[in-house]
N, C-alpha and C positions, 0 to 999 in steps of 0.2 A: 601846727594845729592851734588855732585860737577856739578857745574857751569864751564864748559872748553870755554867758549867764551870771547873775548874779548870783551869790552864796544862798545856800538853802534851797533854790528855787527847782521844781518840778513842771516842766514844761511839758505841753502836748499838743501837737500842730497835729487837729484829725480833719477829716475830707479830705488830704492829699495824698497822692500817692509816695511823699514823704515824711509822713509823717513817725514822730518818733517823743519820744521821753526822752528827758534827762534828769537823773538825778544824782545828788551830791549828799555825799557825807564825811564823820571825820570821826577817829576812834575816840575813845576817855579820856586819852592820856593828851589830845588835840596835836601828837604830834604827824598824822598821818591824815589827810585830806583826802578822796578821791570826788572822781566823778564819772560818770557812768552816762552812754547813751551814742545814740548817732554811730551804732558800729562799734565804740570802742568804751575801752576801760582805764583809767590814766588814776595812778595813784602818787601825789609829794609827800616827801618828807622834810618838815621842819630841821629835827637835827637829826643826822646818824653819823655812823664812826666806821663804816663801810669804805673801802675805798671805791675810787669815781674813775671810770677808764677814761683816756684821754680825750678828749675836746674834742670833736671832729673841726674841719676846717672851718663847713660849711655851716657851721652852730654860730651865732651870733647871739645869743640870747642865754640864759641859766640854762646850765648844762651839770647833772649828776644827781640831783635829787630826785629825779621824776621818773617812772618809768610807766610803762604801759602796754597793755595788747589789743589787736586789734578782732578782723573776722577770720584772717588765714592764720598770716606770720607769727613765728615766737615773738614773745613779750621782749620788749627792748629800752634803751635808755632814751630819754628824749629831751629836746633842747626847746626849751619854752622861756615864753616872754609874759605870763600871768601865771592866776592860780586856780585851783580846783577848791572846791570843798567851803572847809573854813569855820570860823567859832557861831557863824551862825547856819550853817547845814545843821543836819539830824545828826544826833550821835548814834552809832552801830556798838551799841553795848558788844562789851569782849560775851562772845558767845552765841553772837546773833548772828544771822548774815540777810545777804540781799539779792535779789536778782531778779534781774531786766532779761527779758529775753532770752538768748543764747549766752548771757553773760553774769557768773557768781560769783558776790565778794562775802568772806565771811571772817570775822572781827575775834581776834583770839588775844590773850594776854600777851605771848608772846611775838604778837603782829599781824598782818594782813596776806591775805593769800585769794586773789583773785585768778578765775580761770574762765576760758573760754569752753564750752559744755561740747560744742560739738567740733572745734579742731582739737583741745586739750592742751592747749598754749596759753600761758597763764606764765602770774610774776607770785612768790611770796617775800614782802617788805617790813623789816623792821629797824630799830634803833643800829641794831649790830650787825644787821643783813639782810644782802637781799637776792635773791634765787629768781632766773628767768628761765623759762622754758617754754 
């Protein structure tokens, strides 16, 4: 999955019949990015201390920090070659949250917990861990 936006940015392609948002943010602490749109929900993290399942073969690219959900599937690990988010996205004050369409991310001290509203698949990510389902 490539990420073509730049940091911060809020896009909306309307008259088509694909048209869509995107938007990016990153919590207080700036160690968690996400970005949000096009379907999916994809959250990095800078550093954690979680451990990282192995590599798949076919990952060529940063693989453990990322994880994400889409419109069906549980939330999963993902192998990316960019970033989401970042120091100039909005910040999601701990206590706020966000949501795009069928899809809510919501910003807690203790980390991030986004879900999909109507399959109920969703990841929560922090420094210490992170929970997919």
């Amino acid at each position: 999955m490539a990420m073509l936006v730049s940091a911060g940015a809020t896009l909306a392609f309307a008259g088509s019949a694909n048209a869509f948002t995107f938007e990016q943010f990153h919590t207080p602490s700036g160690n968690i990015n996400c970005g949000m749109g096009g379907g999916f929900v994809r959250c990095d993290t800078t550093e954690h201390t979680w451990p990282v399942p192995p590599k798949p073969a076919t990952c060529e690219f940063d693989w453990g920090g990322s994880v994400g959900v889409g419109r069906k599937d549980p939330a999963e690990f993902l192998c990316v070659s960019d970033a989401v988010g970042g120091p100039d996205s909005q910040v999601l004050d701990y206590g706020e949250r966000i949501t795009l369409h069928r899809f809510r991310c919501a910003s807690k001290t203790k980390g991030v917990r986004c879900v999909n509203r109507k399959s109920g698949h969703g990841f929560f990510v922090s420094r210490e861990t992170v929970r997919l389902f």
